[in-house]
Steps between C-alpha positions, in 0.01 A plus 500: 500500500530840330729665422670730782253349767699226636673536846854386380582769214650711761650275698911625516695326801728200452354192526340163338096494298385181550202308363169567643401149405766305646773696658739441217797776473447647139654831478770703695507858560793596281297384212215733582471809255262780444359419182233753459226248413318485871604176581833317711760484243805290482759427290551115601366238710671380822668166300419379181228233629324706748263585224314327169452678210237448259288656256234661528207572243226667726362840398572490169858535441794226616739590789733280688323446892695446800435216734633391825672181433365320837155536470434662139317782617479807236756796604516727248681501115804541415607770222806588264520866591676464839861696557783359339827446713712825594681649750185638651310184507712199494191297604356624120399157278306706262198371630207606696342244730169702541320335821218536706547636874145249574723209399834602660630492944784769561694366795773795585856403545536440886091480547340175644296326220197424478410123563416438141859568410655321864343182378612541117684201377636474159431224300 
């Protein structure tokens, strides 16, 4: 998608982003941040295995991609320039999990979910 045309950049209230694939929680709110690039940014994944990483030499230059550990569908890559851990933003890894709203579910906290994520079971 490109960049500052997917629906989730914006996206603010509390709550869970899911894959689109499978349902899988991958990211909480807290870990959101506004990283000025035009796409969902966060500073860490939901646990350490919702998520593969791998690398990634399309388009002529090597980044780190992000896929969803269930079904290893492509999220997004994953960057060293994320916040660091302060006061302000204990959530900070000093990464930036750059993703794609096309590949991502938001479920507010509180909202019913979407069947996709009802029938999610972790394997």
């Amino acid at each position: 998608e490109r960049a500052f045309s997917g629906s989730l950049l914006n996206e603010h209230r509390k709550g869970t982003f899911h894959s689109a694939a499978t349902g899988q929680p991958l990211f909480r709110s807290e870990a959101k941040f506004e990283s000025g690039t035009g796409w969902p940014s966060f500073s860490k994944p939901i646990s350490a295995n919702a998520v593969i990483l791998r690398w990634d030499n399309s388009f002529g230059s090597r980044r780190v991609e992000v896929l969803d550990s269930s079904s290893g569908s492509h999220l997004g890559h994953v960057f060293e320039d994320g916040p660091g851990k302060s006061a302000a933003f204990p959530e900070g890894s000093g990464l930036r999990f750059c993703m794609n709203s096309a590949s991502l579910l938001f479920v507010a906290d509180g909202a019913t979910p979407p069947a996709i994520v009802k029938n999610y079971r972790e394997k």
